[in-house]
C-alpha positions in Angstrom: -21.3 -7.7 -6.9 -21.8 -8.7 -3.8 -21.2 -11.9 -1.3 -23.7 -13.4 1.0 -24.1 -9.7 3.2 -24.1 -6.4 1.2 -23.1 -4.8 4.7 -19.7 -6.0 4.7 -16.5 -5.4 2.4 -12.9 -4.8 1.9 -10.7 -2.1 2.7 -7.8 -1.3 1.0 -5.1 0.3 1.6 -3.3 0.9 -1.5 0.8 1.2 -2.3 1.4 5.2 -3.1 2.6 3.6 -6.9 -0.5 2.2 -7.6 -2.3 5.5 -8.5 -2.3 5.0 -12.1 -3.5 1.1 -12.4 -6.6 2.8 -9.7 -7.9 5.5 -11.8 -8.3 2.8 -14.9 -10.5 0.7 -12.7 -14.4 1.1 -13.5 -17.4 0.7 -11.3 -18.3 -3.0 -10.5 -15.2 -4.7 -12.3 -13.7 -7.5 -10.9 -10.1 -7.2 -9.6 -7.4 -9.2 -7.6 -5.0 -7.7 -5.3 -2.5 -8.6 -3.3 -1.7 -7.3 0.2 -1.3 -8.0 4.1 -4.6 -9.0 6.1 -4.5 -6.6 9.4 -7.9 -8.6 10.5 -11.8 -8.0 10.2 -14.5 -7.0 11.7 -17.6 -6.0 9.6 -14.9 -5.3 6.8 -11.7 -7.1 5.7 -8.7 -4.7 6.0 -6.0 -4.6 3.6 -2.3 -2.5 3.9 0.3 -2.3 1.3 -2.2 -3.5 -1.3 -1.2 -3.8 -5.0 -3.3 -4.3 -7.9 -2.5 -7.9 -9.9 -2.8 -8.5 -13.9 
């Protein structure tokens, strides 16, 4: 799904013991994650993300 501009998105960078939680994840379902905003440009970039039930 997408916003107001299909152009832009976010970038995560995901925490090496997420791996597991990823691979369940199917294309198009809606997720929340938590991690630290390192700014944005065209995209929203995320570091240290974790996925949140």
């Amino acid at each position: 799904m997408y916003g107001d501009n299909k152009y832009s998105g976010v970038l995560c960078d995901m925490q090496s013991d997420q791996t597991v939680g990823i691979r369940k994840l199917k294309k198009g379902q809606k997720i929340m994650l938590k991690g630290v905003c390192k700014g944005f440009l065209k995209d929203a970039i995320l570091l240290n993300c974790m996925l949140i039930n």
